[in-house]
Short mmCIF file of the C-alpha atoms (twelve columns), coordinates in Angstrom:
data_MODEL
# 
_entry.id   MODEL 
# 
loop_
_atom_site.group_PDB 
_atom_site.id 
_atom_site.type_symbol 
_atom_site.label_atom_id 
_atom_site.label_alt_id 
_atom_site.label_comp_id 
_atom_site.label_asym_id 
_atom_site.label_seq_id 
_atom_site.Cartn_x 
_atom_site.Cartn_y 
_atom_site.Cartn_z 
_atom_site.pdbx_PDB_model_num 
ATOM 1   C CA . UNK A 1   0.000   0.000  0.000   1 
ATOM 2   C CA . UNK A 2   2.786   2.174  0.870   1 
ATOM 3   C CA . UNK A 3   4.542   1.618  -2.471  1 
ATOM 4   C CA . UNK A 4   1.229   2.325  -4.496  1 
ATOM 5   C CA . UNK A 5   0.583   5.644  -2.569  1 
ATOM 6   C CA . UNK A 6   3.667   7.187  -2.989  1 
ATOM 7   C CA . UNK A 7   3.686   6.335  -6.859  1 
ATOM 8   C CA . UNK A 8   0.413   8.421  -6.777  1 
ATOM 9   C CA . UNK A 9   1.748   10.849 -4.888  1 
ATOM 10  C CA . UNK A 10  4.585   11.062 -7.672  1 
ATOM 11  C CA . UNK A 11  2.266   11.516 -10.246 1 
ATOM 12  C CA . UNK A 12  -0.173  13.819 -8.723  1 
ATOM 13  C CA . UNK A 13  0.083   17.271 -10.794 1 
ATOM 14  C CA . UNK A 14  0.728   20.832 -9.245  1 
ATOM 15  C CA . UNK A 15  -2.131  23.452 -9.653  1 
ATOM 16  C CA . UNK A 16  0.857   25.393 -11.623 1 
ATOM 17  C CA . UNK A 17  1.510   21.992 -13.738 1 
ATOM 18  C CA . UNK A 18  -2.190  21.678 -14.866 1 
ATOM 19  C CA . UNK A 19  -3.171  25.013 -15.415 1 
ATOM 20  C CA . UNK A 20  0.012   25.215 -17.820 1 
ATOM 21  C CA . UNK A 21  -1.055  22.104 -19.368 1 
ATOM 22  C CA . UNK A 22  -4.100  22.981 -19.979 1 
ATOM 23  C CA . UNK A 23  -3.201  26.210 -21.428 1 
ATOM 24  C CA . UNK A 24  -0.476  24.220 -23.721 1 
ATOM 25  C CA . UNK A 25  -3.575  21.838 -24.521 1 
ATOM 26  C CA . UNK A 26  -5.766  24.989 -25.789 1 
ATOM 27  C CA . UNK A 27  -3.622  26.587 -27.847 1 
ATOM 28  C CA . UNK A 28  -2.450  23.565 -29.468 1 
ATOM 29  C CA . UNK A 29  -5.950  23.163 -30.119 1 
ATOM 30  C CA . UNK A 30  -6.657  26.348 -31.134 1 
ATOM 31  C CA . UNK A 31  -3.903  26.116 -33.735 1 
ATOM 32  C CA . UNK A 32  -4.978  23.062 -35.645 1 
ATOM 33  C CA . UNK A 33  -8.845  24.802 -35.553 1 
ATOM 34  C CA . UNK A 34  -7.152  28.009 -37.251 1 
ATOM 35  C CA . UNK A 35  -5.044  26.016 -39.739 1 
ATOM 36  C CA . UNK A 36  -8.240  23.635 -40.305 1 
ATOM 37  C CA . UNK A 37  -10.422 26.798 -41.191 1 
ATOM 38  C CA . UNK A 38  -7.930  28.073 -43.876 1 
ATOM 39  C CA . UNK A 39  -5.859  25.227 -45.001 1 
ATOM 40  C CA . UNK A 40  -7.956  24.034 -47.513 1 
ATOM 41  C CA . UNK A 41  -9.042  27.213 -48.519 1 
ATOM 42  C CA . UNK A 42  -7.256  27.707 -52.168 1 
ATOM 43  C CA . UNK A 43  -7.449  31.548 -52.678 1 
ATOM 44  C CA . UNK A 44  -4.857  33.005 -56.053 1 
ATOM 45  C CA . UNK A 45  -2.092  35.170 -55.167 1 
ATOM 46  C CA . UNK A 46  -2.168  39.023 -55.279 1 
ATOM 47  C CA . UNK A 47  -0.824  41.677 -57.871 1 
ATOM 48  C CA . UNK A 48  1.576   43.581 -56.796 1 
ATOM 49  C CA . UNK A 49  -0.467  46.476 -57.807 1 
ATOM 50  C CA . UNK A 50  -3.108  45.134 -55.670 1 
ATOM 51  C CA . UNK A 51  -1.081  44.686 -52.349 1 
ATOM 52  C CA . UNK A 52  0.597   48.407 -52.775 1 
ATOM 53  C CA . UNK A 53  -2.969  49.297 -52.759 1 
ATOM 54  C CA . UNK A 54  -4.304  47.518 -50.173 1 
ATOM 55  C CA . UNK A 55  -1.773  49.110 -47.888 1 
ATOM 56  C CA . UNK A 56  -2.028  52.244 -49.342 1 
ATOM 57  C CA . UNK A 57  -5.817  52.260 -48.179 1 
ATOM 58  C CA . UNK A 58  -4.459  51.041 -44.436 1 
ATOM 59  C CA . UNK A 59  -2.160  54.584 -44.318 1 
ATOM 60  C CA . UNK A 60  -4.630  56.400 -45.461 1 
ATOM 61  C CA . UNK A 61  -7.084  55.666 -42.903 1 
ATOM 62  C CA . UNK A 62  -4.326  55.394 -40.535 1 
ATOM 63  C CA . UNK A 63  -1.002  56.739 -40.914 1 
ATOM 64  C CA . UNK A 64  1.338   56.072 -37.588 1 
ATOM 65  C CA . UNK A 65  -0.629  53.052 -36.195 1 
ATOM 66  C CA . UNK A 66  0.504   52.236 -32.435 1 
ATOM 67  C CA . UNK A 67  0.636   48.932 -30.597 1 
ATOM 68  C CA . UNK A 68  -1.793  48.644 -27.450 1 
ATOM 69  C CA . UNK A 69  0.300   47.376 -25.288 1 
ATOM 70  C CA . UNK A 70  0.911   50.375 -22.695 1 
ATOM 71  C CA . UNK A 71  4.557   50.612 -21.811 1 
ATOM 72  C CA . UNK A 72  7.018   53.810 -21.321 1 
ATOM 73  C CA . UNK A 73  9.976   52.163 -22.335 1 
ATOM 74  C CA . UNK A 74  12.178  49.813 -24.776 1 
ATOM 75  C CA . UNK A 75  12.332  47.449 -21.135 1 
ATOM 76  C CA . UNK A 76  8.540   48.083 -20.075 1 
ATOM 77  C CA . UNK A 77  7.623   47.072 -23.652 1 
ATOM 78  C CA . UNK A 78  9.529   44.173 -23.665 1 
ATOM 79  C CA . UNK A 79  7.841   43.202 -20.055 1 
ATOM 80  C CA . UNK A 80  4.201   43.566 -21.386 1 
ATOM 81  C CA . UNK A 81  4.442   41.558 -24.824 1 
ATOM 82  C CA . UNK A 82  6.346   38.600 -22.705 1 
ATOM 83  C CA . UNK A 83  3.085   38.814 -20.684 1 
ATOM 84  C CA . UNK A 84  0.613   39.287 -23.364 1 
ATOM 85  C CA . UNK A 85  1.650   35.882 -24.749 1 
ATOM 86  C CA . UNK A 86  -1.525  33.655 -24.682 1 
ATOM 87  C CA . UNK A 87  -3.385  36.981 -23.423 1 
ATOM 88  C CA . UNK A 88  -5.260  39.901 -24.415 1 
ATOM 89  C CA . UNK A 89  -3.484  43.407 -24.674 1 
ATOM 90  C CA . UNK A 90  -6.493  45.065 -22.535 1 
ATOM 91  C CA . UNK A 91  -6.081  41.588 -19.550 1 
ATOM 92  C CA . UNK A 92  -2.287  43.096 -19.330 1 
ATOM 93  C CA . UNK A 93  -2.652  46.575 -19.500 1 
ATOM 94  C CA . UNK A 94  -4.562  46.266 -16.689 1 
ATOM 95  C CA . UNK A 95  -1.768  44.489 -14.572 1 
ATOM 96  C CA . UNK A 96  0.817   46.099 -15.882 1 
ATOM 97  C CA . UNK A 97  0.331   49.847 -14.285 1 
ATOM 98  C CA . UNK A 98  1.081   48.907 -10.572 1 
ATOM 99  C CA . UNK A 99  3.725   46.734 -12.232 1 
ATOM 100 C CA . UNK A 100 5.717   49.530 -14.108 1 
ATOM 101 C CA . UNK A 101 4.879   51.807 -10.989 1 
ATOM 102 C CA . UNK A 102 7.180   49.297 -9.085  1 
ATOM 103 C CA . UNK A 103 9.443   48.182 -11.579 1 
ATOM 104 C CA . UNK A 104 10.223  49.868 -14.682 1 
ATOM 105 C CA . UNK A 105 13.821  48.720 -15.044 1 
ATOM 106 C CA . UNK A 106 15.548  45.662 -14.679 1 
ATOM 107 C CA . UNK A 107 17.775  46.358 -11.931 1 
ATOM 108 C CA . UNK A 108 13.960  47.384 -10.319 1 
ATOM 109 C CA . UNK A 109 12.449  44.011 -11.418 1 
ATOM 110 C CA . UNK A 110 15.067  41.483 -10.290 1 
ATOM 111 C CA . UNK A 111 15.231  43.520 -7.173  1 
ATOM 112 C CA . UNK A 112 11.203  42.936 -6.524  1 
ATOM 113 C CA . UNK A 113 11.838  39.361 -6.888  1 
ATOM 114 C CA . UNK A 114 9.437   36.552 -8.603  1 
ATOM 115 C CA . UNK A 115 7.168   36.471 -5.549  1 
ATOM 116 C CA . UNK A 116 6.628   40.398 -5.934  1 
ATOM 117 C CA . UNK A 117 5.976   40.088 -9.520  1 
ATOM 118 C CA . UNK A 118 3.607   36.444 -9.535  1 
ATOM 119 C CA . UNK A 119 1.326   38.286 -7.026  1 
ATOM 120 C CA . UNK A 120 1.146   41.873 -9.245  1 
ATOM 121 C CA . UNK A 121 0.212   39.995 -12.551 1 
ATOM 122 C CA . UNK A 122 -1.997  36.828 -11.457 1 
ATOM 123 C CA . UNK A 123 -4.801  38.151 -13.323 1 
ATOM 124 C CA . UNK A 124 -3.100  37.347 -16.429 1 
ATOM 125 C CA . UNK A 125 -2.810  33.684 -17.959 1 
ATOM 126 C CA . UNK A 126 0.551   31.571 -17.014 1 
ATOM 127 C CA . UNK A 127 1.179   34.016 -14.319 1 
ATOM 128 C CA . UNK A 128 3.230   31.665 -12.466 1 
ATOM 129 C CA . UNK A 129 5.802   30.970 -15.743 1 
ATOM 130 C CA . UNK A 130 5.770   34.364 -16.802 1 
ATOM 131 C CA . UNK A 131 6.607   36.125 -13.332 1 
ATOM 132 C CA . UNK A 132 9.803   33.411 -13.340 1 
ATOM 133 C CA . UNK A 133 10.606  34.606 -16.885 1 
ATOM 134 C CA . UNK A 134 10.144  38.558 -16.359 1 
ATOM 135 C CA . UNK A 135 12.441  38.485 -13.426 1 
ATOM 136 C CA . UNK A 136 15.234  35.637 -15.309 1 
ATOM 137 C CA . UNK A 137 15.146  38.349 -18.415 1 
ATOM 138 C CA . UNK A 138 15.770  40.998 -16.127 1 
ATOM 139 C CA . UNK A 139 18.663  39.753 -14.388 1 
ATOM 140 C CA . UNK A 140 20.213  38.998 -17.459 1 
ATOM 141 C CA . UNK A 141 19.773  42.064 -18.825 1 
ATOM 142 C CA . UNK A 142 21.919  43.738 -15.645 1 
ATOM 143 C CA . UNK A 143 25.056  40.953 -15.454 1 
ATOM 144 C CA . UNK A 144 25.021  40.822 -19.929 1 
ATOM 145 C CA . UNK A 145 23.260  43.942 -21.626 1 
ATOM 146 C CA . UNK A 146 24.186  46.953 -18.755 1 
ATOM 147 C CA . UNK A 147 20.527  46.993 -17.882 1 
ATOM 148 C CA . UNK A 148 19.746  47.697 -21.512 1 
ATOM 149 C CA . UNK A 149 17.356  46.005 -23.972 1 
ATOM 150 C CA . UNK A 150 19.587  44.500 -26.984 1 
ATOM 151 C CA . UNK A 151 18.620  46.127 -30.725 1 
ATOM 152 C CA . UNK A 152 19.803  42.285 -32.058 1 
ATOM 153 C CA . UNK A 153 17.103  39.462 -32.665 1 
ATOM 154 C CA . UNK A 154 20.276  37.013 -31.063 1 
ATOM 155 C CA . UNK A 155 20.566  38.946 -28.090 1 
ATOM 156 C CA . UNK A 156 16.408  39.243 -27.853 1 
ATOM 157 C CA . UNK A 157 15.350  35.471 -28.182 1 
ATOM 158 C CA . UNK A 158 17.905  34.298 -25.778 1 
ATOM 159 C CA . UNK A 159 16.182  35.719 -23.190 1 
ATOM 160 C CA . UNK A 160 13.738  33.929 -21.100 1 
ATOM 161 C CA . UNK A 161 10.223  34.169 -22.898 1 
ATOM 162 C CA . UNK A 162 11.012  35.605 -25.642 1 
ATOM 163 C CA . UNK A 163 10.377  34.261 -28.846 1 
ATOM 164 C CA . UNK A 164 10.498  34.875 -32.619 1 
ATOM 165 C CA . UNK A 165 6.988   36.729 -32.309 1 
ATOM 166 C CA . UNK A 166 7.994   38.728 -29.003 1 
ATOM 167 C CA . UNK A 167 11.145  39.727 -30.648 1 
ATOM 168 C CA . UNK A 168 9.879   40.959 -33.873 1 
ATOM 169 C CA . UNK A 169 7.420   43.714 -31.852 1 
ATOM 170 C CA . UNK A 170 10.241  45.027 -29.900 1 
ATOM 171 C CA . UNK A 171 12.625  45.231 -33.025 1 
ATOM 172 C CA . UNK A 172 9.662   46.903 -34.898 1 
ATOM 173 C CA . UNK A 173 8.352   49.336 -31.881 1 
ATOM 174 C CA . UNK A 174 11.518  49.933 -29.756 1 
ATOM 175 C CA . UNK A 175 13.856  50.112 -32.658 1 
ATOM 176 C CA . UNK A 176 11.408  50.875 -35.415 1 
ATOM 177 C CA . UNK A 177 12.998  47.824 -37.671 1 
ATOM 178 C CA . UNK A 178 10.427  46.652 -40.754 1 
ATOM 179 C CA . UNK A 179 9.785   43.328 -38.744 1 
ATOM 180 C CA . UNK A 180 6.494   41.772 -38.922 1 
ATOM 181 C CA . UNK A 181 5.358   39.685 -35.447 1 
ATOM 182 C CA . UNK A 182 2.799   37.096 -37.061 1 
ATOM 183 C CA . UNK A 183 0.362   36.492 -34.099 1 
ATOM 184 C CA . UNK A 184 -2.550  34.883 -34.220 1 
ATOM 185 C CA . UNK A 185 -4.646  37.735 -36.565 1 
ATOM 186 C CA . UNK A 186 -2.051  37.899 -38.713 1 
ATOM 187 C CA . UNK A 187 -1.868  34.426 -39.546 1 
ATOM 188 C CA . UNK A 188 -6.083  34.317 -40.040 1 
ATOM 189 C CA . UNK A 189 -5.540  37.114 -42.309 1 
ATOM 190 C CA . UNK A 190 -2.363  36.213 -44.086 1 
ATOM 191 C CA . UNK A 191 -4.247  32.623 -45.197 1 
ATOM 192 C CA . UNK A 192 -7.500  33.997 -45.392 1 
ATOM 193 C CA . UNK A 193 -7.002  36.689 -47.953 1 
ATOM 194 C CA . UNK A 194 -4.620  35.322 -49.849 1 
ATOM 195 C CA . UNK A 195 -2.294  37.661 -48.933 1 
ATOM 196 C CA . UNK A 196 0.610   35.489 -47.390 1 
ATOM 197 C CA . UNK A 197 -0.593  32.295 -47.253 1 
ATOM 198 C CA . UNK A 198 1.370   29.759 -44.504 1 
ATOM 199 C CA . UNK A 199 1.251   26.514 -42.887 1 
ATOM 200 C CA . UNK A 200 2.861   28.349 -39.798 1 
ATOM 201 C CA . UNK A 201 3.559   31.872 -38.718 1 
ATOM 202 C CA . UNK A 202 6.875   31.662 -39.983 1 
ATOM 203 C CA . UNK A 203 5.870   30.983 -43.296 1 
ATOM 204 C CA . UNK A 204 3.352   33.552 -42.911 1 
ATOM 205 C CA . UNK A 205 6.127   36.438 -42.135 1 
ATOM 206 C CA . UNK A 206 8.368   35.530 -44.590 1 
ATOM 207 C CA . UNK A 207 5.760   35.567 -47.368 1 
ATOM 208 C CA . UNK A 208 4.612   38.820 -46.378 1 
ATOM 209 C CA . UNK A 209 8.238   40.238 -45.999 1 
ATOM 210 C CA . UNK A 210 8.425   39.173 -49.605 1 
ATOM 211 C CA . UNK A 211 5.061   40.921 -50.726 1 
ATOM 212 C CA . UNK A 212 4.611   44.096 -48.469 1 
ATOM 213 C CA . UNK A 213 6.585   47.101 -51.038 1 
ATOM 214 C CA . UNK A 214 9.544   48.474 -48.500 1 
ATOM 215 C CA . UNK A 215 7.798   51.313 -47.811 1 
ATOM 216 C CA . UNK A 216 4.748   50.390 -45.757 1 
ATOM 217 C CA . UNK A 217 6.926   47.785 -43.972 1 
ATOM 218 C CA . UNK A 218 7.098   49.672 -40.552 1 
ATOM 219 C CA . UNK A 219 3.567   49.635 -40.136 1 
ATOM 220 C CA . UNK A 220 2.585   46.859 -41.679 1 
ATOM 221 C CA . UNK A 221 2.606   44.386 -38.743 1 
ATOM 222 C CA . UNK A 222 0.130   47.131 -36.936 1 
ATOM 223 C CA . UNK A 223 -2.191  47.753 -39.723 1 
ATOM 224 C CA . UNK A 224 -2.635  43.878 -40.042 1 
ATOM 225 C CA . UNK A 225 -3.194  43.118 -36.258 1 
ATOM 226 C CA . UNK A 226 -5.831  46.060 -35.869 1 
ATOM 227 C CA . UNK A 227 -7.585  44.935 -39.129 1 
ATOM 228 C CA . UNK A 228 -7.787  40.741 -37.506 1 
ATOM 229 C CA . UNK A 229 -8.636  41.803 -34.301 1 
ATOM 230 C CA . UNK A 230 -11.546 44.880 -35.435 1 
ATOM 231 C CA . UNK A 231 -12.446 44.008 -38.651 1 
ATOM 232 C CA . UNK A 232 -11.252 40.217 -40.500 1 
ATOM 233 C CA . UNK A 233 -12.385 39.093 -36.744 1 
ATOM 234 C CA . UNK A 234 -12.135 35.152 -36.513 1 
ATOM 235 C CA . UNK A 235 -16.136 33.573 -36.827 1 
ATOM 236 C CA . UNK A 236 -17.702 36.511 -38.753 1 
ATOM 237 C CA . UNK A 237 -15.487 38.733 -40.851 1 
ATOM 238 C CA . UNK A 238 -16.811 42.217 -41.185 1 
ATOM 239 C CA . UNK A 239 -16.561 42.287 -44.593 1 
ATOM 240 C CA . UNK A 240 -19.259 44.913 -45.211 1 
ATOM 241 C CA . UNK A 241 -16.691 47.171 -43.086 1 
ATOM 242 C CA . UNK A 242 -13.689 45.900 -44.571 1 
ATOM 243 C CA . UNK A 243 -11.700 48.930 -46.598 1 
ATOM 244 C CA . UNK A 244 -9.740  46.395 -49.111 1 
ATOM 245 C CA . UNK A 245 -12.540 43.836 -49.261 1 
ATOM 246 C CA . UNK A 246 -12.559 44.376 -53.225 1 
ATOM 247 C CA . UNK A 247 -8.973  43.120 -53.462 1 
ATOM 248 C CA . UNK A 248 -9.703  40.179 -50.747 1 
ATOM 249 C CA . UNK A 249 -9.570  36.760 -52.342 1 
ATOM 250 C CA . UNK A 250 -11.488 34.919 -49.849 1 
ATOM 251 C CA . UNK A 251 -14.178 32.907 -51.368 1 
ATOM 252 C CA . UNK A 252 -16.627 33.568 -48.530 1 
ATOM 253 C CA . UNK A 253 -16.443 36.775 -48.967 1 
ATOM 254 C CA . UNK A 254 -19.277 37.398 -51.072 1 
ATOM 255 C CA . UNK A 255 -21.960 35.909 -49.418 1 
ATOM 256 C CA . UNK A 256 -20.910 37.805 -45.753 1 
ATOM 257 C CA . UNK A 257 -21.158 41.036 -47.412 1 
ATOM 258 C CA . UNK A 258 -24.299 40.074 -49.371 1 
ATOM 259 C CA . UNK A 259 -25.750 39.453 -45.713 1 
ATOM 260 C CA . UNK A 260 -24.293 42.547 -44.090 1 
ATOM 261 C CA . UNK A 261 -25.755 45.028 -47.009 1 
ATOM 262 C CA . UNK A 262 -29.148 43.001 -46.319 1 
ATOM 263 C CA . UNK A 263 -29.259 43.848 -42.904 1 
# 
């Protein structure tokens, strides 16, 4: 009896372990439901004269888009999109103020300690992982990078929690580089359209680095993002709203803007 209870005991899972599992388990999920809904959708590829205008039309309605993450610096920035991963930007803007008001550098951060930080942010998914990773990133930035964000994509994803995506939104905000971070509206919109069509976000950004003229590449991340996530919204597509829905390739397009003009 002894032997069997303490195998149980071994295998019993932390509140931390299951609620990252389950979080892992979700957004696996929620992957192969995204790639489902536009893998099989076969849309033609764009003109170039098309895609200049189709981001002509995004400058023109909005000409120095912003991110929403709040933040008042390269370091604070690179804080709140570590925490926004798996999160919405309004869920972390509002941890983040009595976060910054503590800790806005990270000499501040490591000095408030993980404890500090889990309890300020546990209103935002994967608290627990991210609080470890916020204050890891910030020591390292002290003993390697003189308390400094690094401008280099190297020096960005070896930090803890930072990945490919996180990295391409501080490169493109902090150090206003044409990156584009391919999140979860980008991809929707990059297969949807036609636009940059992917199996993965990777794909998705390079495609679009290919395609987007040099000019609008700043912005272009931001103009994408806002459209996903206001307009080219995941189960019904404002098409009827949409300002480049005559140069869209979706097929379903028609029909949702049929229904919107109806109503």
């Amino acid at each position: 009896m002894a032997k069997k209870t303490t195998r149980k005991l071994i295998k019993m899972p932390t509140k931390a372990g299951k609620a990252d599992r389950t979080a892992s388990r979700a957004r696996i999920s929620h992957t192969k439901t995204l790639h489902a809904k536009t893998s099989h959708i076969m849309t033609p590829p764009w003109p170039k004269v098309e895609i200049e205008e189709a981001f002509r039309r995004f400058q023109a309605a909005e000409a120095a888009p912003k991110g929403e993450l709040h933040h008042v610096n390269p370091y604070t920035l690179l804080v709140a999109v570590v925490l926004s991963a798996q999160a919405t930007d309004a869920g972390v803007n509002k941890a983040t103020p009595a976060l910054f008001a503590l800790a806005d550098t990270p000499a501040k951060m490591a000095a408030l300690g993980e404890d500090r930080v889990r309890e300020l942010i546990k209103t935002i998914g994967l608290f627990r992982t991210k609080a470890k990773n916020v204050v890891a990133l910030s020591e390292l930035l002290v003993n390697e990078h003189g308390g400094q964000v690094p401008s280099s994509r190297e020096a960005l994803e070896a930090l803890p929690g930072v990945g490919r995506k996180t990295a391409n939104v501080v490169l493109n905000i902090a150090f206003r580089e044409p990156t584009i971070a391919v999140d979860t509206h980008i991809f929707r919109i990059g297969n949807r359209t036609g636009l940059a069509p992917g199996k993965n976000p990777l794909e998705v950004e390079l495609k679009l680095l290919e395609v987007v003229p040099e000019k609008y590449l700043l912005h272009a991340h931001h103009w994408l993002i806002l459209h996903g996530r206001y307009i080219c919204v995941a189960r019904r597509p404002l098409c009827e709203k949409c300002i480049i829905a005559d140069l869209c390739k979706w097929p379903g397009k028609t029909t949702l803007m049929a229904a919107g003009s109806a109503s």
